[in-house]
C-alpha positions in Angstrom: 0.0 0.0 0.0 1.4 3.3 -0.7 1.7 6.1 1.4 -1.4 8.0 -0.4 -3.5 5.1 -0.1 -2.9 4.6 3.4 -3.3 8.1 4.5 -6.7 8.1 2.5 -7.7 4.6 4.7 -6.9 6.1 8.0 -8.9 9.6 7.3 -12.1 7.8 5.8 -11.7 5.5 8.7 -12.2 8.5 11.0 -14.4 9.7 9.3 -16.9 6.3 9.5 -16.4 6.7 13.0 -17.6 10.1 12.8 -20.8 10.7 10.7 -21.2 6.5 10.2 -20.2 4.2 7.3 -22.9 5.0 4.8 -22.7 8.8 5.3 -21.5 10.8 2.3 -19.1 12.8 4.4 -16.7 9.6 4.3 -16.2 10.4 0.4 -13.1 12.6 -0.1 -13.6 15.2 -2.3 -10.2 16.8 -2.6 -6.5 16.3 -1.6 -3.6 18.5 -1.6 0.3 17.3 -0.2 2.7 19.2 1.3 6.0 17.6 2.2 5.1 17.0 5.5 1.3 16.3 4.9 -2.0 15.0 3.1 -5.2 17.7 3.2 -8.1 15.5 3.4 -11.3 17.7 2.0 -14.7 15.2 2.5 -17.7 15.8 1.1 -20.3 17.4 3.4 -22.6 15.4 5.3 -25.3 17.6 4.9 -24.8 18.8 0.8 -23.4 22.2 1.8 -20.4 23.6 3.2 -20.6 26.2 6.2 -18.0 28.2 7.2 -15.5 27.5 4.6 -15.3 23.7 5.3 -12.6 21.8 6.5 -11.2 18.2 6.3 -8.6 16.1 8.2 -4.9 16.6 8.2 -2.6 13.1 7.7 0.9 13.3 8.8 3.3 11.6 6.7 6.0 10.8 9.7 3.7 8.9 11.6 0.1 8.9 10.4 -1.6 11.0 12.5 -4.5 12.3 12.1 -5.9 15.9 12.9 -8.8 18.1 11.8 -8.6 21.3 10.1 -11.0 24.1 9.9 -11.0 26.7 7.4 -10.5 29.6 8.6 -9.2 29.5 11.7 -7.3 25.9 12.9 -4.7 26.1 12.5 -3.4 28.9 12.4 -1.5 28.3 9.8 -4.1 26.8 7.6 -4.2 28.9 4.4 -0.2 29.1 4.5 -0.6 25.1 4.1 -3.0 24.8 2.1 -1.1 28.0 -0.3 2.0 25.6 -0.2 -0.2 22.0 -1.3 -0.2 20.7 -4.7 -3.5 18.7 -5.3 -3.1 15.1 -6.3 -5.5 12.4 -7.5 -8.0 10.9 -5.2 -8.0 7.1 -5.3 -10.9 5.9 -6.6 -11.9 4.3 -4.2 -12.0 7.2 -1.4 -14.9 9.4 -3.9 
């Protein structure tokens, strides 16, 4: 499994826990990479997104998992998101 895939499994598994396992917020919509992280962007549960959305943040050194709210955690949000390239979701994540 590679790391993209694996990131993708943990954050969708957080995300079943969550909203449940047939919700459409475990579909990720979008993913952006740093060299230090994936941004996880999910569809919203409830069709539209309120107060700019957010997503999960994946660690690449050890796979940890935190959320991110847009605009305000963390901090540092839009700087990491300005410095993200967007890759291709796995198929099997949308």
């Amino acid at each position: 499994m590679n790391d993209l895939n694996k990131a993708c499994e943990i954050a969708v598994a957080k995300q079943k826990q969550a909203y449940g396992a047939k919700s459409k917020a475990t579909k990720i919509s979008k993913i952006g990479e740093t060299n230090d992280l994936y941004i996880i962007s999910f569809h919203p549960a409830c069709g539209s997104v309120e107060c700019g959305g957010g997503g999960l943040l994946v660690y690449k050194k050890d796979y940890s998992v935190a959320h991110y709210c847009i605009p305000s955690y963390p901090q540092n949000i839009f700087e990491i998101i300005d410095n993200a390239i967007d890759v291709d979701v796995p198929a099997e994540y949308t």
